[in-house]
Each structure stands twice: as structure tokens, then as C-alpha cells.
C-alpha positions as CSV (number, residue, x, y, z in Angstrom):
1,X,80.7,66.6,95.7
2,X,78.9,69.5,94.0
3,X,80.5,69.4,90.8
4,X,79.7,65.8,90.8
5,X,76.2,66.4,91.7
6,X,75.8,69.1,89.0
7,X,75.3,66.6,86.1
8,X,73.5,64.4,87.9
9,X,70.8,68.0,87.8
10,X,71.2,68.1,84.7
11,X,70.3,65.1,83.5
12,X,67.5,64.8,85.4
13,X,64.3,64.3,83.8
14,X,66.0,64.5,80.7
15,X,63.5,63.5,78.6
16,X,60.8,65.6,79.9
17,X,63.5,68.6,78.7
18,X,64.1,67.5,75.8
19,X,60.2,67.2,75.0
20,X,60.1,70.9,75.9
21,X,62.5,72.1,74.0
22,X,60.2,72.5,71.0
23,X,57.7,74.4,73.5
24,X,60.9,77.0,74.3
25,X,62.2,77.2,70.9
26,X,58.5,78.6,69.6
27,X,58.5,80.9,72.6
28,X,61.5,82.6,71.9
29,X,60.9,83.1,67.5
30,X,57.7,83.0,67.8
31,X,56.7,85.1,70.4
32,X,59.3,87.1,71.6
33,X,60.9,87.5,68.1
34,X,57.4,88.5,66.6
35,X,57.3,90.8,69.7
36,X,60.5,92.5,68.9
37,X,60.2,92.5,65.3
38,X,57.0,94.4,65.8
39,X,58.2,97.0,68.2
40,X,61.7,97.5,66.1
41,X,59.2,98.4,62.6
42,X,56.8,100.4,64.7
43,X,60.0,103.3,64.9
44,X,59.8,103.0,61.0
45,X,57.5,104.9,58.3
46,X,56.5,101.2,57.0
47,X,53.6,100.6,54.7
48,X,52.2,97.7,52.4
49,X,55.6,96.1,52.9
50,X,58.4,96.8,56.2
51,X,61.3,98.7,55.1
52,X,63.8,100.1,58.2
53,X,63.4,103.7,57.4
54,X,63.5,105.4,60.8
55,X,61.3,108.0,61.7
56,X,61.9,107.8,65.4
57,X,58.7,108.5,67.6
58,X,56.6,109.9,64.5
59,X,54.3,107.1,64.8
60,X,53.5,107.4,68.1
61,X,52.8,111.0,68.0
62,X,50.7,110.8,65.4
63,X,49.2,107.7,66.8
64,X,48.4,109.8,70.0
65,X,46.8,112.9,68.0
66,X,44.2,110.7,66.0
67,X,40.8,111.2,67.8
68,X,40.1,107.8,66.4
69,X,42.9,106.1,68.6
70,X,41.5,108.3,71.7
71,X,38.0,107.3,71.3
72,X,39.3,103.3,71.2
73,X,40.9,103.9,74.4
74,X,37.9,106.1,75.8
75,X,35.6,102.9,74.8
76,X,38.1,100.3,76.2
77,X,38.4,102.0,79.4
78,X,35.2,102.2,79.7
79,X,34.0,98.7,78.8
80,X,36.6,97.5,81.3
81,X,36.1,98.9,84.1
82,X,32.4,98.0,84.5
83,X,33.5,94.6,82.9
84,X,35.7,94.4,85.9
85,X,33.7,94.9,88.1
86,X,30.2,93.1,87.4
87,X,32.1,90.0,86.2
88,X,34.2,89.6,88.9
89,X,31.5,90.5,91.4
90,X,28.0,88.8,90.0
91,X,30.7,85.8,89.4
92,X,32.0,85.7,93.0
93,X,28.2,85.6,93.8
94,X,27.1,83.2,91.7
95,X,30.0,80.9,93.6
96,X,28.8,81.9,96.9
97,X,25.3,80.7,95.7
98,X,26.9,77.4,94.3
99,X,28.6,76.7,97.4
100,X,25.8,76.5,99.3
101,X,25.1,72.8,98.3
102,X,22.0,73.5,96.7
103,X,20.7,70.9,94.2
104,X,21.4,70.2,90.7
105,X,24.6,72.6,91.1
106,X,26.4,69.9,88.4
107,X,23.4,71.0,86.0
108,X,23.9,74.9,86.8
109,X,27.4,75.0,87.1
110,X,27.5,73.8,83.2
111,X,24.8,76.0,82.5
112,X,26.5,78.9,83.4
113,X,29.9,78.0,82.0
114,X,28.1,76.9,78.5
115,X,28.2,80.3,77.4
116,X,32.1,80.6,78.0
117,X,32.5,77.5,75.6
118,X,31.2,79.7,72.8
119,X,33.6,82.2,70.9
120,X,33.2,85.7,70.8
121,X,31.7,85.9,67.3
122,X,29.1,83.5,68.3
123,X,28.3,85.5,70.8
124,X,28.4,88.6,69.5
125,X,25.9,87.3,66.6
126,X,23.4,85.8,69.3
127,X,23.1,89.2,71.0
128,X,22.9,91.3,68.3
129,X,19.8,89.0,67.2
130,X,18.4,89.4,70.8
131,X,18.9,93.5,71.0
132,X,17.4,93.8,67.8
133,X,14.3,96.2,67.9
134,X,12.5,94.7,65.3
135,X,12.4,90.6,66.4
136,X,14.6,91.0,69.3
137,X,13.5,91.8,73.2
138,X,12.2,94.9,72.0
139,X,9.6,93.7,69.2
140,X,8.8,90.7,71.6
141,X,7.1,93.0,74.6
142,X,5.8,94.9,72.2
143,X,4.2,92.0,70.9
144,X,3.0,91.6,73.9
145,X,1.2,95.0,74.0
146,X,3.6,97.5,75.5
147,X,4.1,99.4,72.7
148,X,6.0,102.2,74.4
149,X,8.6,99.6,75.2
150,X,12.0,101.0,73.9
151,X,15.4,98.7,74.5
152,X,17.5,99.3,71.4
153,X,21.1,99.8,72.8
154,X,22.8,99.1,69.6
155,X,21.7,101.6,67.4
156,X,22.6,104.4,70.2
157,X,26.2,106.5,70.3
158,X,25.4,106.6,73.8
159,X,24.2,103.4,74.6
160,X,26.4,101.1,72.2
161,X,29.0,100.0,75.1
162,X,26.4,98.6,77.6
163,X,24.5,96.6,74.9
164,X,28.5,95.4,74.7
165,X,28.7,95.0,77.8
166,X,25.3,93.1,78.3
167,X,27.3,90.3,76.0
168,X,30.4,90.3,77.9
169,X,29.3,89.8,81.0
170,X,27.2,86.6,79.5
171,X,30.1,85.1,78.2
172,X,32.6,86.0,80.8
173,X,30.1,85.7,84.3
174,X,30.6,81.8,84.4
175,X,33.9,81.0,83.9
176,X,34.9,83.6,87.1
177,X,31.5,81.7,88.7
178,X,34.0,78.7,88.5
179,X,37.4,79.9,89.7
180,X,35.7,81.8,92.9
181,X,33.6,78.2,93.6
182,X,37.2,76.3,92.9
183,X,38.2,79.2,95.5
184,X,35.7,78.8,97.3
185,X,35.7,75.4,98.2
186,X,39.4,75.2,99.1
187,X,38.3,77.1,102.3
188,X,38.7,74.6,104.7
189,X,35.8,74.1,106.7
190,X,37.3,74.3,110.3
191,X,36.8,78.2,109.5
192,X,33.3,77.9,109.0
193,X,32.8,75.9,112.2
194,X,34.6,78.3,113.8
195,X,32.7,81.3,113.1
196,X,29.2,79.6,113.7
197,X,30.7,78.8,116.9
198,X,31.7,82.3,117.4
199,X,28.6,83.4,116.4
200,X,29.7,85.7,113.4
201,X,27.3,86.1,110.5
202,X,27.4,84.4,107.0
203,X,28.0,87.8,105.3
204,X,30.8,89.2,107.9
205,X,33.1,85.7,107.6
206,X,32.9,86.2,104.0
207,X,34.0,89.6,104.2
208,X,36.2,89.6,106.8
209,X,37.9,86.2,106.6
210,X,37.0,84.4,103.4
211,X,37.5,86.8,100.7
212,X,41.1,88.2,101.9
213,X,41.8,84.2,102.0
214,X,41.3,84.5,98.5
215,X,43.3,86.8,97.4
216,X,45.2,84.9,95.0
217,X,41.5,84.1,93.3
218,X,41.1,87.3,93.1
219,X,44.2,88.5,91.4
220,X,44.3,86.0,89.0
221,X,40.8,86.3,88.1
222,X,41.4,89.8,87.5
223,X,44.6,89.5,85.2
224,X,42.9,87.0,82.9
225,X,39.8,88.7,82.9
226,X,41.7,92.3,81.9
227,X,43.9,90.6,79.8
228,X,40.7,89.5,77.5
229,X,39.6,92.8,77.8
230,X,42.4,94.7,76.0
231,X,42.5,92.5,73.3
232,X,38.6,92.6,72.9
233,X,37.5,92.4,69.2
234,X,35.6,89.7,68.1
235,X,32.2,90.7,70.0
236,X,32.8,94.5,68.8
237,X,33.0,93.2,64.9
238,X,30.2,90.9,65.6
239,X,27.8,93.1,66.8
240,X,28.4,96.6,66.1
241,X,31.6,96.8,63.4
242,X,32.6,99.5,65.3
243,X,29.3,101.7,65.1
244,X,26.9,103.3,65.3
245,X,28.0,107.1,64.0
246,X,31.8,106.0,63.0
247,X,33.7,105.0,66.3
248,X,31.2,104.9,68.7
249,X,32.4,101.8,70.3
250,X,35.8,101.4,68.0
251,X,38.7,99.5,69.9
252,X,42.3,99.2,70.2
253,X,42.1,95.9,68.2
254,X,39.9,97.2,65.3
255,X,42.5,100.3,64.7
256,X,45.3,97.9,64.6
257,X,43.3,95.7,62.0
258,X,42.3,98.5,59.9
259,X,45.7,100.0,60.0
260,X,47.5,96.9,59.4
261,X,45.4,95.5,56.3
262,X,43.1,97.5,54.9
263,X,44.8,101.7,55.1
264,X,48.2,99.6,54.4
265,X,50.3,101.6,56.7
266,X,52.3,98.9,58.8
267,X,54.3,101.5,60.8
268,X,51.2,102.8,62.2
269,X,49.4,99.4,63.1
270,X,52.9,98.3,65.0
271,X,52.8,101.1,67.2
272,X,48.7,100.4,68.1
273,X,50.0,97.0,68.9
274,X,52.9,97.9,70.8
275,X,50.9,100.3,73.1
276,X,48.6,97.7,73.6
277,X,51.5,95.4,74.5
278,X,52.4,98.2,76.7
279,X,48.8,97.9,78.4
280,X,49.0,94.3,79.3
281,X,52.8,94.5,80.7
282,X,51.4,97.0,82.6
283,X,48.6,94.3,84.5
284,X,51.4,91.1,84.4
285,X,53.9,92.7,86.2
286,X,52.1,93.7,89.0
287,X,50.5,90.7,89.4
288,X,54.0,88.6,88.7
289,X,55.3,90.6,91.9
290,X,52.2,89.5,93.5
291,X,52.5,86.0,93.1
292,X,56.5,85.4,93.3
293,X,58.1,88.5,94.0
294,X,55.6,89.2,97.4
295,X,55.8,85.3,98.1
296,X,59.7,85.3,98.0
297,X,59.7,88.7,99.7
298,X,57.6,86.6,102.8
């Protein structure tokens, strides 16, 4: 019975199949050949053109003695850890407000998620326009006769990441605003019932029962949202090019670009991008053994 059942599988939904077979076969050359062919030439002393001259792990030591390469990862960590935080906090709190019923939250909820819809060197152009000192935020309250007024975050070593981070968090806020509220209101509402009944306050149920409900939110939100993070570029090129003073807020992303195209030196860009490969492995596969492995585990 089984081996006659076996083709029966197989044949099932067979045209579905066979319309993803063209979805499969770009994974595997496309993707995972690309990703393979870039970490094989990253062990090699490649330049304008790949050649498969080994030099071993040459790259990578040199990649880890250039201070520009530390300050990228200095900046990155940096930038995401406050990205991680504020976005996935003021966004859970935004969805809290949402899900409050209040009025209008159709109008609101696009408002906030308009910003998403934008790409990053949109964005990036639109704040640099508003941090500017001369007819940005700064020049406007002086306008208004505060002369001493001084917001100029772009123009600072030691200032450039928040002014980064201001535009991040514009961008990024409303889209987690809308997988918390999707979170949010799967809650069933028994719960809430339940803890009026038992008297518990608003702020306790949502600490104590509602957010480890939402785990799964959570987890997800923060894999997408660090994934985006470590292959930030756009808004850095847009609004800074990497300045002020040289590297002050250089990436990852920009020293594999520069490498890559413009200092011609292939085996050195391949290695950027395979440690950065390295970096998002290292927040998939936790949160793969979250999501199946703990589930099949249970």
C-alpha cells in the first residue's frame, strides 16, 4: 500500500510543483551559487578581474587590521543596537496606542506606515534637507528668534550616527507599528475580560501576559529588522557618503562597494561580504531554531 501511495504524493499538486520549479532553480544558481562563488574568490588575491590564486586567509587578516573595516563595524554596532531597541519599542507602542480603538486609526495607521513605502535614498535625501543648519530645523527656530539654537548632527564626528538614526527610526517605526497591532489583535479577547475581571491593571496584562504571547512577533520583528540593519547603505550614501572627517559613520556595505568597484581589489570586497554573510547567519539561525527547531522540540 505504501509504495502505491508514494506516487500518488508525488503527483500531487503537480502543477503547483512544476510552477515552482523556476522559483528553486534561481535559488540554487542564483543565490546559493553567487553565495559560494563569492566565498570560494574571497580565499584568492583577486582584483579587477577573479583569478583562483590562493592566498588562504590573507584577506581576512588584512581585512581585520584595516581601521577602516573596524570603524564600519564600530558604527553598525552602534546604529543597531539603538535601532533595535527604539524601533521595536516606540513601534510596539505606537500598536498599543492603535489598539485602543481610537478614531481615524485607518488614516494613522497609513500615516505611519507611509514613510516605510519610501526607499532609503528618499529618505535619506529628505532628512538631510531637514538637519541642514542653514534651511533645515536649525535655520527655521532661528528664524524664529532663538538664535543660540544649535541642531546640526550631520556635520559632527560625534553626532553623525544619531542624525542616522533620527532617519531610521522614521522609516522603520511604522512598519513594526503594524506587525505588533497584527500581533496585537490576535490576542483573543477572553484574556482581556479576564484580567478586568481579576482586576489586573492595563500595564501589568501587557507585561505579564500579552507580550510573552507574542513572542513570535517579537522574534520576527527583530530578525527582519537586524537583517535591514547589516545591510544598511542607502540612507548612509544619501545623507552623509560616509562622513564627516573620513569614516565617521562608514558601513560594512560602503567598504564592500568601494572595495569591489572603485580600489578594484575583488578578493578584498568578497571577504567584507562574506563576514557580513557571516553576521546575518549568525541572527537566522537562532531564530530558525526558534520557530521550528523549539516548536518540534515541544
Amino acid at each position: 500500500m505504501s509504495d502505491q501511495g508514494r506516487p500518488s504524493r508525488l503527483l500531487r499538486n503537480l502543477p503547483a510543483k512544476i510552477a515552482a520549479i523556476p522559483m528553486i532553480l534561481t535559488t540554487l544558481v542564483v543565490f546559493t551559487g553567487g553565495t559560494l562563488w563569492t566565498i570560494f574568490y574571497s580565499f584568492t588575491n583577486s582584483k579587477l578581474l577573479p583569478r583562483t590564486n590562493f592566498v588562504g586567509l590573507d584577506q581576512y587578516e588584512r581585512l581585520w587590521s584595516n581601521s577602516r573595516w573596524l570603524v564600519s563595524i564600530e558604527n553598525l554596532a552602534f546604529f543597531g543596537v539603538f535601532s533595535l531597541v527604539f524601533t521595536v519599542g516606540i513601534g510596539f507602542l505606537l500598536a498599543v496606542l492603535m489598539d485602543q480603538k481610537i478614531r481615524f486609526e485607518d488614516t494613522f495607521r497609513t500615516i505611519m506606515l507611509y514613510p516605510f513605502a519610501l526607499s532609503f535614498i528618499v529618505t535619506g535625501l529628505v532628512w538631510q534637507w531637514i538637519l541642514n543648519p542653514d534651511f533645515g530645523l536649525q535655520g527655521i527656530v532661528r528664524g524664529w528668534g532663538w538664535d543660540s539654537f544649535t541642531f546640526d548632527p550631520l556635520h559632527s564626528p560625534d553626532t553623525v550616527l544619531f542624525g542616522l538614526l533620527i532617519a531610521g527610526l522614521w522609516q522603520g517605526t511604522g512598519f513594526v507599528m503594524c506587525l505588533m497591532l497584527a500581533g496585537l489583535r490576535g490576542i483573543d479577547e477572553d484574556i482581556w475580560k479576564a484580567a478586568r475581571v481579576d482586576g489586573i491593571p492595563t500595564w501589568k496584562t501587557y507585561v505579564v501576559v500579552i507580550i510573552p504571547m507574542m513572542r513570535p512577533v517579537f522574534v520576527t520583528t527583530l530578525v527582519i529588522v537586524a537583517a535591514g540593519i547589516i545591510k544598511l547603505y542607502d540612507l548612509v550614501v544619501a545623507m552623509t557618503s560616509g562622513g564627516p572627517g573620513g569614516n565617521a559613520s562608514q558601513v560594512p556595505a560602503m567598504y564592500v562597494y568601494d572595495y569591489m568597484f572603485q580600489a578594484q581589489n575583488l578578493g578584498q570586497g568578497f571577504a567584507a561580504s562574506t563576514m557580513m554573510l557571516l553576521s546575518v547567519l549568525i541572527v537566522l539561525i537562532p531564530w530558525a531554531y526558534l520557530e521550528f527547531g523549539g516548536k518540534k522540540h515541544g
